[in-house]
Short mmCIF file of the C-alpha atoms (twelve columns), coordinates in Angstrom:
data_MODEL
# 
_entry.id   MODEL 
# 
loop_
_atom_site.group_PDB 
_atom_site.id 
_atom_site.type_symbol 
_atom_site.label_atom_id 
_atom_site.label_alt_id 
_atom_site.label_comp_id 
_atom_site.label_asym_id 
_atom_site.label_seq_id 
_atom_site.Cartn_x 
_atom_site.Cartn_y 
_atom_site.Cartn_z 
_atom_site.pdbx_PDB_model_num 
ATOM 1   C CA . UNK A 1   -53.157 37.751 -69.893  1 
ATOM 2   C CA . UNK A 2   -50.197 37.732 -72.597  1 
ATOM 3   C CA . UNK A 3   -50.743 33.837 -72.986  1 
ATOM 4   C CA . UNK A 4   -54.471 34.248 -73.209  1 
ATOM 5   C CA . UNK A 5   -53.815 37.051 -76.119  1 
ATOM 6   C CA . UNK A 6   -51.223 34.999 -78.042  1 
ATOM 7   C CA . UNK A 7   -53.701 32.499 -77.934  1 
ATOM 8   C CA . UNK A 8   -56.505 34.636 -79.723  1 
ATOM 9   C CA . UNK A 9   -54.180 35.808 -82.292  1 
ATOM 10  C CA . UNK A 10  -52.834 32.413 -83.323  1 
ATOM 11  C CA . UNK A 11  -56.671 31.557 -84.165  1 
ATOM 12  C CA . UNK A 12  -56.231 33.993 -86.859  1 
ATOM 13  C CA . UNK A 13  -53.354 32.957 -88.232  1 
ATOM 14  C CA . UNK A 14  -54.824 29.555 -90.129  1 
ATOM 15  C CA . UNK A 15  -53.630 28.229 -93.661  1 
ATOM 16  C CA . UNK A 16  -54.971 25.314 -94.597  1 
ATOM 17  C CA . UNK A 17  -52.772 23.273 -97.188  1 
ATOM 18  C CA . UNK A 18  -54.520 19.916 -98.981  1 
ATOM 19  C CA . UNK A 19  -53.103 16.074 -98.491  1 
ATOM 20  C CA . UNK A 20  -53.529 13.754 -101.257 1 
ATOM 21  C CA . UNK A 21  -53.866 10.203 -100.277 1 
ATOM 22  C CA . UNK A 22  -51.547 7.397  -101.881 1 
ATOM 23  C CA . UNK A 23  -53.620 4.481  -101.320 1 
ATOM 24  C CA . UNK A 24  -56.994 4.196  -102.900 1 
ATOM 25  C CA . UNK A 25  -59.403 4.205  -99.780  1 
ATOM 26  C CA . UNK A 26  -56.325 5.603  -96.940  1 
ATOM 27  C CA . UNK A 27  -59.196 8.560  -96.125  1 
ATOM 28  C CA . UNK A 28  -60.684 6.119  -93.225  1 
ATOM 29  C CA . UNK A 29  -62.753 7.478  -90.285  1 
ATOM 30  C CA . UNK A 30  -61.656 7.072  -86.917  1 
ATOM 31  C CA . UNK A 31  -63.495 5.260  -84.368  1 
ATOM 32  C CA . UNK A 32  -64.478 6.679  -81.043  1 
ATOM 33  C CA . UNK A 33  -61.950 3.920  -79.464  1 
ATOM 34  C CA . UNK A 34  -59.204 4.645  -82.208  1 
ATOM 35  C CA . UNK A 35  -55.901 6.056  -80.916  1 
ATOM 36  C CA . UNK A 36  -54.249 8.131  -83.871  1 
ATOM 37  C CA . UNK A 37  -50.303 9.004  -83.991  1 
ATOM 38  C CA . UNK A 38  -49.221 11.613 -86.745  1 
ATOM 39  C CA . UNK A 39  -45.991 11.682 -87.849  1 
ATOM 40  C CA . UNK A 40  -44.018 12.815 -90.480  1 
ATOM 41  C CA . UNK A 41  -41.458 10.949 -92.550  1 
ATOM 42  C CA . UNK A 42  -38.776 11.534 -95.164  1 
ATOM 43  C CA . UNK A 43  -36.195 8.883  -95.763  1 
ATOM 44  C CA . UNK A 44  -36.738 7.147  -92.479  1 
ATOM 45  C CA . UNK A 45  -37.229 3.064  -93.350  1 
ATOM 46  C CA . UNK A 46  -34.185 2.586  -90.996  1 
ATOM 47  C CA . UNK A 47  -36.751 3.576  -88.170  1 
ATOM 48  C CA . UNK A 48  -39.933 2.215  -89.254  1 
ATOM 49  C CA . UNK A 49  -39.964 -1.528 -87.759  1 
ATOM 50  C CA . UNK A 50  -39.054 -0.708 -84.282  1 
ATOM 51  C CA . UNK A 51  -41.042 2.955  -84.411  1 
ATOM 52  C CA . UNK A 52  -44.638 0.981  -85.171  1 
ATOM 53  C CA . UNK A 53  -43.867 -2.080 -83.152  1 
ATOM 54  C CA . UNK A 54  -42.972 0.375  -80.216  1 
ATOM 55  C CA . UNK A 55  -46.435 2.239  -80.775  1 
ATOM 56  C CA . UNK A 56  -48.494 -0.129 -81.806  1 
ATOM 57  C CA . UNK A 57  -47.681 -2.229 -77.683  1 
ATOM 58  C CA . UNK A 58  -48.440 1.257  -76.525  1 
ATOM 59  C CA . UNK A 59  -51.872 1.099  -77.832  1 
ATOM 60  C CA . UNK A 60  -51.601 3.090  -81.039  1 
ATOM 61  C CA . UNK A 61  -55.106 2.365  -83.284  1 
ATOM 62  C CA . UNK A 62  -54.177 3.980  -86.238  1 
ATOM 63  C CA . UNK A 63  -50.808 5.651  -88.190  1 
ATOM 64  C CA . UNK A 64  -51.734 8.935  -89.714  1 
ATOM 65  C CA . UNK A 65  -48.238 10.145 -92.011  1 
ATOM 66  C CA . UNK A 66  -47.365 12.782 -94.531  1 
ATOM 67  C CA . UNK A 67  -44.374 11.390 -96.416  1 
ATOM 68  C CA . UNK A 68  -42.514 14.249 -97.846  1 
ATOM 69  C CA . UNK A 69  -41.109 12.560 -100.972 1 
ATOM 70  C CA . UNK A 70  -38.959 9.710  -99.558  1 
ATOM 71  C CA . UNK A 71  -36.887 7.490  -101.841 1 
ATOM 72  C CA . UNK A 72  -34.932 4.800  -99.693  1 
ATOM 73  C CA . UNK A 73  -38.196 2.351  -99.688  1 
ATOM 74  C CA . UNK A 74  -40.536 4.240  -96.835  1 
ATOM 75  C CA . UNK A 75  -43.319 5.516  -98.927  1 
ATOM 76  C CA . UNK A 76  -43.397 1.215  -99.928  1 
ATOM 77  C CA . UNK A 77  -43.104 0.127  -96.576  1 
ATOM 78  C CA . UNK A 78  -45.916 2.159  -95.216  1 
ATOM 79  C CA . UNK A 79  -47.995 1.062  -98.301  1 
ATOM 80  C CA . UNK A 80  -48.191 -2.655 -96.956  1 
ATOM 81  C CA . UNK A 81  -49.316 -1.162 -93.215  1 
ATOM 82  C CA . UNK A 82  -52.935 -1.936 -93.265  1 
ATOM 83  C CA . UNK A 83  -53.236 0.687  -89.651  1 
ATOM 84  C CA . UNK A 84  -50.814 3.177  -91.363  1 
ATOM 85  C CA . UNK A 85  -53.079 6.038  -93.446  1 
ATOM 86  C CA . UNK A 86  -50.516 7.494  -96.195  1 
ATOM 87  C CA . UNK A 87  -50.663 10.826 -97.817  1 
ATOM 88  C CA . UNK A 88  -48.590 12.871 -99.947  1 
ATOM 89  C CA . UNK A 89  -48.265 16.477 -100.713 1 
ATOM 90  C CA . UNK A 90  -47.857 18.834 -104.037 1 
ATOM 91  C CA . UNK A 91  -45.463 21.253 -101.099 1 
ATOM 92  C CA . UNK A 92  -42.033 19.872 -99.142  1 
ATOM 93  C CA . UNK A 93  -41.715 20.365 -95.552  1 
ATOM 94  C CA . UNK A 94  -40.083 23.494 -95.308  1 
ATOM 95  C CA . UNK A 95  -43.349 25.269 -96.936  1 
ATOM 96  C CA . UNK A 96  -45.798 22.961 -94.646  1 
ATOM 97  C CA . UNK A 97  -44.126 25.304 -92.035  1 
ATOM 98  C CA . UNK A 98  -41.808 22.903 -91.048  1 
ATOM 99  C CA . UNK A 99  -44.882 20.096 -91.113  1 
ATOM 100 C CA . UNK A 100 -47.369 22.064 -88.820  1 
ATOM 101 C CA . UNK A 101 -49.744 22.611 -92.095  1 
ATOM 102 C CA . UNK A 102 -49.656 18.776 -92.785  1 
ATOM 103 C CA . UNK A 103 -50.280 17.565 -89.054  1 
ATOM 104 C CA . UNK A 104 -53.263 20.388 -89.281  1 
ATOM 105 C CA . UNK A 105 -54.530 18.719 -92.117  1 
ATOM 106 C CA . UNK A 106 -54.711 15.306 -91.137  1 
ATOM 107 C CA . UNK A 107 -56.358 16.883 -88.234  1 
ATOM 108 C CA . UNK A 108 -58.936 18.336 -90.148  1 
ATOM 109 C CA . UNK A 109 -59.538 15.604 -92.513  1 
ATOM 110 C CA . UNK A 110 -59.950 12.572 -88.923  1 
ATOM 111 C CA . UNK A 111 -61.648 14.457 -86.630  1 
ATOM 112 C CA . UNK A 112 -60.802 17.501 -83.687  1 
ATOM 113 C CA . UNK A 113 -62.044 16.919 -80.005  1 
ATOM 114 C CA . UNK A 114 -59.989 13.663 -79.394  1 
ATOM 115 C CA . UNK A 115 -56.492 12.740 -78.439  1 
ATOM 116 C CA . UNK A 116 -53.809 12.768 -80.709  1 
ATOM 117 C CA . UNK A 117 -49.736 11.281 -80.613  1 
ATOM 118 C CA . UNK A 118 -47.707 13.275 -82.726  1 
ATOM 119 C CA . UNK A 119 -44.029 12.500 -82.806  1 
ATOM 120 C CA . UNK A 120 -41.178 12.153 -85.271  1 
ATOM 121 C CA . UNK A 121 -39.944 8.970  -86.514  1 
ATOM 122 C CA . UNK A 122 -36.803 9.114  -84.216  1 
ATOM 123 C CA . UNK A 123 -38.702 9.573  -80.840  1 
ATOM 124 C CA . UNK A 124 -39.924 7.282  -78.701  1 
ATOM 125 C CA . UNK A 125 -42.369 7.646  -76.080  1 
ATOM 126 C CA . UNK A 126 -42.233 6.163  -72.645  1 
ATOM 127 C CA . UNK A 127 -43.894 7.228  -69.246  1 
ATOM 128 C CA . UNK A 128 -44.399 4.857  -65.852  1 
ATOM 129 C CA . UNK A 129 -45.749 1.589  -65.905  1 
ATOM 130 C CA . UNK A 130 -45.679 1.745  -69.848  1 
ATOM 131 C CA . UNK A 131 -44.369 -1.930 -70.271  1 
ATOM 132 C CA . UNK A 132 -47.623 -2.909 -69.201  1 
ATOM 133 C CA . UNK A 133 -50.466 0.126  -68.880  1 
ATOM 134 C CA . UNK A 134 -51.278 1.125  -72.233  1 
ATOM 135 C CA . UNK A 135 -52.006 4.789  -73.571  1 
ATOM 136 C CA . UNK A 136 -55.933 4.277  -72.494  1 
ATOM 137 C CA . UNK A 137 -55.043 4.044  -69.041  1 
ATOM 138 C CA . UNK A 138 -52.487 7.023  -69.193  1 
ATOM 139 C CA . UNK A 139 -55.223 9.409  -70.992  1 
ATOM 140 C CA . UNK A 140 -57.597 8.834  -68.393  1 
ATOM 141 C CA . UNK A 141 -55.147 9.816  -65.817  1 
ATOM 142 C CA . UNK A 142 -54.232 13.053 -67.136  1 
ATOM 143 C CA . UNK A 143 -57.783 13.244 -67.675  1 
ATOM 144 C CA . UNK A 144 -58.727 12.847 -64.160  1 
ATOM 145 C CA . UNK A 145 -55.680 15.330 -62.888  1 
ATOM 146 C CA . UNK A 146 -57.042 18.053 -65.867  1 
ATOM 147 C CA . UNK A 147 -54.040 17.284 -68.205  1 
ATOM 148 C CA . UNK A 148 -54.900 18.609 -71.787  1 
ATOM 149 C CA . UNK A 149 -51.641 18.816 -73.295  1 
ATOM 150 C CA . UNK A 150 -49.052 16.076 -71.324  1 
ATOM 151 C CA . UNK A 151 -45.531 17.217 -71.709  1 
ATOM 152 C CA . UNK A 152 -42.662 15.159 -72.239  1 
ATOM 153 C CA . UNK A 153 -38.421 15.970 -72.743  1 
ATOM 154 C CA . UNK A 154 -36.246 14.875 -75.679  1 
ATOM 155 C CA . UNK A 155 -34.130 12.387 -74.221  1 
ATOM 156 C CA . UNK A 156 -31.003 12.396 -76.454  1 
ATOM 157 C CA . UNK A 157 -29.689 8.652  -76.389  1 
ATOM 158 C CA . UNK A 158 -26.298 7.395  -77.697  1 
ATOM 159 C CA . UNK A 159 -23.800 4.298  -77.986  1 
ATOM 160 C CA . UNK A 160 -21.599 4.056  -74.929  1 
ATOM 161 C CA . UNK A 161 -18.987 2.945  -77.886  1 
ATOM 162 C CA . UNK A 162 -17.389 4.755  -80.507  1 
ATOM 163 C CA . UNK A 163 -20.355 6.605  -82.834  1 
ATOM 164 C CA . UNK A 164 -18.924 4.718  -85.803  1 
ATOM 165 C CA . UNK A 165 -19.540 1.367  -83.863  1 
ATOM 166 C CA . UNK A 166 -23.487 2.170  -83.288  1 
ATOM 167 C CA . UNK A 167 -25.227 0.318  -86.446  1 
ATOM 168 C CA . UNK A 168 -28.654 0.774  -87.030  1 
ATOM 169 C CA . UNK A 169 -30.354 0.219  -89.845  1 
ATOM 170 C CA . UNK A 170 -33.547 -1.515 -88.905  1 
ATOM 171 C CA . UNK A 171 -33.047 -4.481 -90.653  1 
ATOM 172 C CA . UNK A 172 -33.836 -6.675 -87.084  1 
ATOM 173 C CA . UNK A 173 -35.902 -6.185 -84.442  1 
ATOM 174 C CA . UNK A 174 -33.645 -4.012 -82.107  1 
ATOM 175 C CA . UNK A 175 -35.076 -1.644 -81.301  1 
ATOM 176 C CA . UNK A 176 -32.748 1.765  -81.046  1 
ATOM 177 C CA . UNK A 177 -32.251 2.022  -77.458  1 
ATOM 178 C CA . UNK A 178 -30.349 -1.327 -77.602  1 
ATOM 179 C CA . UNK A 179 -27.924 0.307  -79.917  1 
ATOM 180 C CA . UNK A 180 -27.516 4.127  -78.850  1 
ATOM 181 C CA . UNK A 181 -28.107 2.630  -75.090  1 
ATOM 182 C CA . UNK A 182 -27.412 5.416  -73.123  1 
ATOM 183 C CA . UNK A 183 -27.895 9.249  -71.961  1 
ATOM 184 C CA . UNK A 184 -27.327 11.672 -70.287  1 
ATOM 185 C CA . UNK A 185 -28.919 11.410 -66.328  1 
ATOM 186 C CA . UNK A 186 -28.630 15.628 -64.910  1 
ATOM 187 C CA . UNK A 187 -27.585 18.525 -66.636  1 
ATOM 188 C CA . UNK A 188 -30.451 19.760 -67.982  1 
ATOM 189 C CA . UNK A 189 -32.520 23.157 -67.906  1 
ATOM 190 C CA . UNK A 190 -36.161 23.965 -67.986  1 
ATOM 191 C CA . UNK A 191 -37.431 27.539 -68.460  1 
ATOM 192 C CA . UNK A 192 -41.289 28.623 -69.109  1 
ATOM 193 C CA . UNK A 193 -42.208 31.059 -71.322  1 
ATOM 194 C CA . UNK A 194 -45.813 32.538 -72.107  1 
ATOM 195 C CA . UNK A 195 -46.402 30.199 -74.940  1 
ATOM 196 C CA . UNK A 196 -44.990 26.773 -73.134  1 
ATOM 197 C CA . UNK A 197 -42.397 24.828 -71.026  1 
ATOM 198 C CA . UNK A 198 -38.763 24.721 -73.062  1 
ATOM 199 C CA . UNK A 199 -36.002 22.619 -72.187  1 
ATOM 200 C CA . UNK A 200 -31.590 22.514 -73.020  1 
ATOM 201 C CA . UNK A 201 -29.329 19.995 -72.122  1 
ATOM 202 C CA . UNK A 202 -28.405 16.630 -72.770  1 
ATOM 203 C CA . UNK A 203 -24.839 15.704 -74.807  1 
ATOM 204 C CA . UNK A 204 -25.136 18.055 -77.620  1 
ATOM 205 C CA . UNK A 205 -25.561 21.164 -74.832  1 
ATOM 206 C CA . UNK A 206 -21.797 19.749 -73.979  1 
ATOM 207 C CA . UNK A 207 -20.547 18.922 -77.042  1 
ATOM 208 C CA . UNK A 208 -21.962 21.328 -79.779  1 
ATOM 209 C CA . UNK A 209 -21.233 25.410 -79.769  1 
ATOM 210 C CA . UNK A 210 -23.983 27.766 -79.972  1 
ATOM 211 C CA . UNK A 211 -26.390 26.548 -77.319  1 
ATOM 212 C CA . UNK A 212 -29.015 28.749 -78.665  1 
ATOM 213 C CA . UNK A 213 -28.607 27.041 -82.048  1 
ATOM 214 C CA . UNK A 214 -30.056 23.428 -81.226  1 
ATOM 215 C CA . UNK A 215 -33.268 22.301 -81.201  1 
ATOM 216 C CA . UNK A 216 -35.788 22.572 -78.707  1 
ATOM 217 C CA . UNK A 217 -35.837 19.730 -75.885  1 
ATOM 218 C CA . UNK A 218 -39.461 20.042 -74.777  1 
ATOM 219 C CA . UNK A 219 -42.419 18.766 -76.935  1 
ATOM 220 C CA . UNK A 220 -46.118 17.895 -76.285  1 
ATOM 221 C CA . UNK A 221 -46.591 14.572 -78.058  1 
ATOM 222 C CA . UNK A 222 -49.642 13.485 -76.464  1 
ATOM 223 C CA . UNK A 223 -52.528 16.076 -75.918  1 
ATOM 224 C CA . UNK A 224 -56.066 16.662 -76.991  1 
ATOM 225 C CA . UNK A 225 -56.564 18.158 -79.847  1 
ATOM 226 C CA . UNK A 226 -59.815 20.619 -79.320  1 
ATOM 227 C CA . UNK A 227 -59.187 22.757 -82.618  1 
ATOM 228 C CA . UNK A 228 -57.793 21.825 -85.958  1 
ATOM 229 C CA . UNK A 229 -55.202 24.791 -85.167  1 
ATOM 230 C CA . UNK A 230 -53.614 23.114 -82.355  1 
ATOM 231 C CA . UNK A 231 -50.394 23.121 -84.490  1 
ATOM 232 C CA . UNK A 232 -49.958 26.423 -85.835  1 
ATOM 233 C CA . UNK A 233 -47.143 27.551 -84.244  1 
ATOM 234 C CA . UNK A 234 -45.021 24.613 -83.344  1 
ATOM 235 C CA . UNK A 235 -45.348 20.775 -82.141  1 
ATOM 236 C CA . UNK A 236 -43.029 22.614 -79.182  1 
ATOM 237 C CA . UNK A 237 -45.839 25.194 -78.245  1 
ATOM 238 C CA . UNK A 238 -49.178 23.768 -79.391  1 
ATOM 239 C CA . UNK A 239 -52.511 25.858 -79.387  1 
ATOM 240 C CA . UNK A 240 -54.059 26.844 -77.029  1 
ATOM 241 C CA . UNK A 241 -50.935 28.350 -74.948  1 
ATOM 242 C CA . UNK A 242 -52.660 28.020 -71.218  1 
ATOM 243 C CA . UNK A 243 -52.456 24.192 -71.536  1 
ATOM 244 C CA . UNK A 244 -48.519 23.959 -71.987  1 
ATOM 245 C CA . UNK A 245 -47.951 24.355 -68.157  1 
ATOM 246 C CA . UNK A 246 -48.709 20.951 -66.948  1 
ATOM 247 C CA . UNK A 247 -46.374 18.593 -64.785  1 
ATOM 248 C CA . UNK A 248 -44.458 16.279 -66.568  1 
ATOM 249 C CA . UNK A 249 -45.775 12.775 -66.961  1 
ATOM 250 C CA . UNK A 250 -43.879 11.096 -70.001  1 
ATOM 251 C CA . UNK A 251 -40.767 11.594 -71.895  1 
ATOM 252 C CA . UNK A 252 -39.351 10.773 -75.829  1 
ATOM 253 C CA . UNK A 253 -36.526 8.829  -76.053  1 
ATOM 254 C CA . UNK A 254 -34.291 10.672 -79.005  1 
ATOM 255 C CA . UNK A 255 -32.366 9.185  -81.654  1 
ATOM 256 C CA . UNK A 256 -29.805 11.063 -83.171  1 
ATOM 257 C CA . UNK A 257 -26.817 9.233  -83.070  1 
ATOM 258 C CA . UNK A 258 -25.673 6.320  -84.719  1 
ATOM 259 C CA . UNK A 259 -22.910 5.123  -87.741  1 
ATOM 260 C CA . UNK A 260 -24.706 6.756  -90.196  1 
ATOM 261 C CA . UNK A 261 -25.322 10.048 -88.390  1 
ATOM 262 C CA . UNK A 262 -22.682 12.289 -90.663  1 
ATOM 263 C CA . UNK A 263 -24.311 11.128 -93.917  1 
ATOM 264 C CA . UNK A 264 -27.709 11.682 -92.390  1 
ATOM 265 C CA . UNK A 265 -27.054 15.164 -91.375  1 
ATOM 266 C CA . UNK A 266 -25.125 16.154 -94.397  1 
ATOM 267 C CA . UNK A 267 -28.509 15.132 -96.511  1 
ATOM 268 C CA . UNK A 268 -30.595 17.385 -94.013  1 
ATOM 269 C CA . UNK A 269 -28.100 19.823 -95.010  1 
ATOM 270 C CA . UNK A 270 -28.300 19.704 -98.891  1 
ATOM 271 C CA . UNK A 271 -31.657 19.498 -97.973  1 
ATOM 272 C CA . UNK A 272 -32.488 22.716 -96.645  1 
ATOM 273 C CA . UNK A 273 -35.704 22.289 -95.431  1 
ATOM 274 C CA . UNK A 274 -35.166 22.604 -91.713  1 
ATOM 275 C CA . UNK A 275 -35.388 25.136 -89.253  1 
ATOM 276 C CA . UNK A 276 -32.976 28.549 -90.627  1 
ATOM 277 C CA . UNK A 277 -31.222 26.629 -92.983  1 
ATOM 278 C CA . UNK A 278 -30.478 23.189 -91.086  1 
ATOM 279 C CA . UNK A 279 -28.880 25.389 -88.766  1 
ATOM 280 C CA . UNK A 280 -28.398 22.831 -86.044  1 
ATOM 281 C CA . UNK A 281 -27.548 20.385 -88.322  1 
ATOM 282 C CA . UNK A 282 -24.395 22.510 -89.481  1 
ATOM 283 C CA . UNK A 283 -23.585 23.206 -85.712  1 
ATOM 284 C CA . UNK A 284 -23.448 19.418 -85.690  1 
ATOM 285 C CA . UNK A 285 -21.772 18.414 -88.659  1 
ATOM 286 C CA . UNK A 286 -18.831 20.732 -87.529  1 
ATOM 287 C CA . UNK A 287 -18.695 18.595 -84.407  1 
ATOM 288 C CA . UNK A 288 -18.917 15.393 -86.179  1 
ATOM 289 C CA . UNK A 289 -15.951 16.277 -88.339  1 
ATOM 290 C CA . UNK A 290 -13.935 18.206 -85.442  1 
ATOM 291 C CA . UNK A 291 -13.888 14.574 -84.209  1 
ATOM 292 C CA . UNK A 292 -15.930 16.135 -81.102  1 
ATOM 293 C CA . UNK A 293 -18.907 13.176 -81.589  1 
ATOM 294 C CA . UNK A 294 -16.674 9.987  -82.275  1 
ATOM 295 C CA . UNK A 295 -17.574 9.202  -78.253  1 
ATOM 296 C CA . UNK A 296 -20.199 10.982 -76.341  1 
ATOM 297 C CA . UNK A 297 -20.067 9.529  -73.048  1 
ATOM 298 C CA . UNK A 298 -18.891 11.191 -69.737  1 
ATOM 299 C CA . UNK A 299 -19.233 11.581 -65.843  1 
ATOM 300 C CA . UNK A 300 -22.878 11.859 -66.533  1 
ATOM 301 C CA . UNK A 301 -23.495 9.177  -68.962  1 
ATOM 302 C CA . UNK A 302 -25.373 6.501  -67.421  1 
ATOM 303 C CA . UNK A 303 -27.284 3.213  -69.720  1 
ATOM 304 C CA . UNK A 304 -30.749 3.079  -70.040  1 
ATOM 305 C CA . UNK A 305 -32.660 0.769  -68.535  1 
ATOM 306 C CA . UNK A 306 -36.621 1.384  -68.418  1 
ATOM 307 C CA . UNK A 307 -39.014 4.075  -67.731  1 
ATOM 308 C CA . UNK A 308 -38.846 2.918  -63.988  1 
ATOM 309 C CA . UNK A 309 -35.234 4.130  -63.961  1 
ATOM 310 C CA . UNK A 310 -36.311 7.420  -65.622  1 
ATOM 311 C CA . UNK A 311 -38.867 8.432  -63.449  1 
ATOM 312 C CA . UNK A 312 -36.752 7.814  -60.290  1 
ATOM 313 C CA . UNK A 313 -33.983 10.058 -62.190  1 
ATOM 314 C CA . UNK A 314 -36.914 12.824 -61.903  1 
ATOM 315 C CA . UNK A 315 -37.281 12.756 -65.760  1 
ATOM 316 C CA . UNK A 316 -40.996 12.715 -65.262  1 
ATOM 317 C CA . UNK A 317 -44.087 11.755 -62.640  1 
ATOM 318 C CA . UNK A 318 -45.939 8.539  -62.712  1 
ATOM 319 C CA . UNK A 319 -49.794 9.826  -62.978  1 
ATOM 320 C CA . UNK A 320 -51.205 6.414  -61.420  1 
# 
């Protein structure tokens, strides 16, 4: 009953924001076969070849981003993407309520009552069989087992090397997991709450103070969206609430970690548009320059191989 009355007030709490689109024509309809990703970028070219190569074997249709004023080359990059639909906004990301107004938009302007991706340009999502069943194939098995919203864990990957040592920089086709090739396989924790499933762990649960501090493991990055709404709250509890409960059938490889993590979190810093003042991103920069992230392997690091190797880890169910 508390989950069904969070959900009711969240339908009240709706404020729409406006996207303007960068490229003459970007406002395209979807088809009824199209499969649309949102994301969000801001200074991300680094991630961009290997982040629409990985989506597009998936099955991706279409690229729906808000680019929040990037300057290293991404807004120019996605330009040339005939599948990727641009848009830019008069607001940063902080004010979009941390990008939950700008997914909601997008939503509004292509279309409710489908099924949406919506992941960040770091994360990476893989479930069984995905080297060769595509998304199609996975929708209509959650489909068939009454899976509305599919959750899937933040995998945090990382160089079995020195941090210094990991370059990437997406100037090849490696693709990140090559580089930052490795995680941790057990020590994680998964709790349920009345809004959704939430998950800690993973190397910055042993390497960072302040558990409470980090970000949130668990996300839903492939659900239907019913309601233009779906977002409200956070990508880590969409709307409505009763559909966050489902079995595990996927997970998001997460990149964090590289050569040029320091400088990266030091801009998110300056930044100060994430969550209560880049708090986590402090947390981590005092790690980083404690010398506590120059090598974050241990007696639970193992190298990734596939999503095979995940699934028999028990990171998440095969649905076929």
């Amino acid at each position: 009953m508390v989950t069904r009355w969070r959900n009711f007030n969240v339908k009240k709490r709706h404020d729409p924001v406006q996207l303007l689109p960068l490229r003459k024509g970007d406002i395209r309809p979807l088809g009824p076969n199209d499969i649309p990703l949102i994301f969000l970028t801001h200074n991300s070219i680094q991630f961009l070849p290997s982040f629409l190569a990985h989506y597009r074997k998936l099955g991706i249709t279409r690229f729906l981003c808000v680019d929040d004023q990037s300057t290293d080359g991404t807004r120019e990059k996605l330009l040339d993407e005939n599948d990727v639909d641009l848009f830019g906004s008069s607001i940063r990301y902080r004010q979009a309520n941390g990008g939950n107004l700008w997914r909601e938009a997008l939503v509004r302007i292509h279309g409710s009552r489908r099924w949406y991706m919506n992941v960040d340009c770091d994360e990476y999502f893989i479930y069984d069989e995905c080297e060769t069943r595509k998304l199609p194939e996975l929708i209509a098995g959650l489909q068939a087992k009454g899976v509305l919203h599919c959750p899937a864990p933040m995998i945090d990957c990382y160089p079995s090397a020195s941090l210094k040592s990991a370059v990437f920089d997406g100037s090849s086709d490696v693709m990140p997991w090559e580089i930052a090739n490795t995680f941790d396989r057990q020590g994680y924790r998964l709790f349920r709450s009345n809004s959704a499933m939430s998950m800690m762990g993973g190397p910055r649960d042993r390497l960072l103070d302040d558990p409470e501090n980090y970000d949130e493991l668990m996300k839903y990055p492939l659900l239907y969206v019913e309601y233009d709404i779906a977002f409200t709250i956070s990508i880590h509890k969409p709307w409505p609430f009763h559909r966050n409960f489902s079995p595990i059938y996927g997970s998001l490889l997460h990149f964090k970690f590289f050569s040029e993590t320091e400088d990266f979190v030091k801009k998110a810093i300056e930044g100060g548009q994430y969550f209560k003042g880049s708090r986590a991103y402090k947390t981590m920069l005092e790690a980083i320059t404690a010398g506590r992230l120059d090598n974050l392997t241990s007696d639970v690091s193992v190298k990734f191989e596939n999503a095979k190797q995940l699934s028999d880890l028990g990171f998440f169910k095969s649905v076929f």
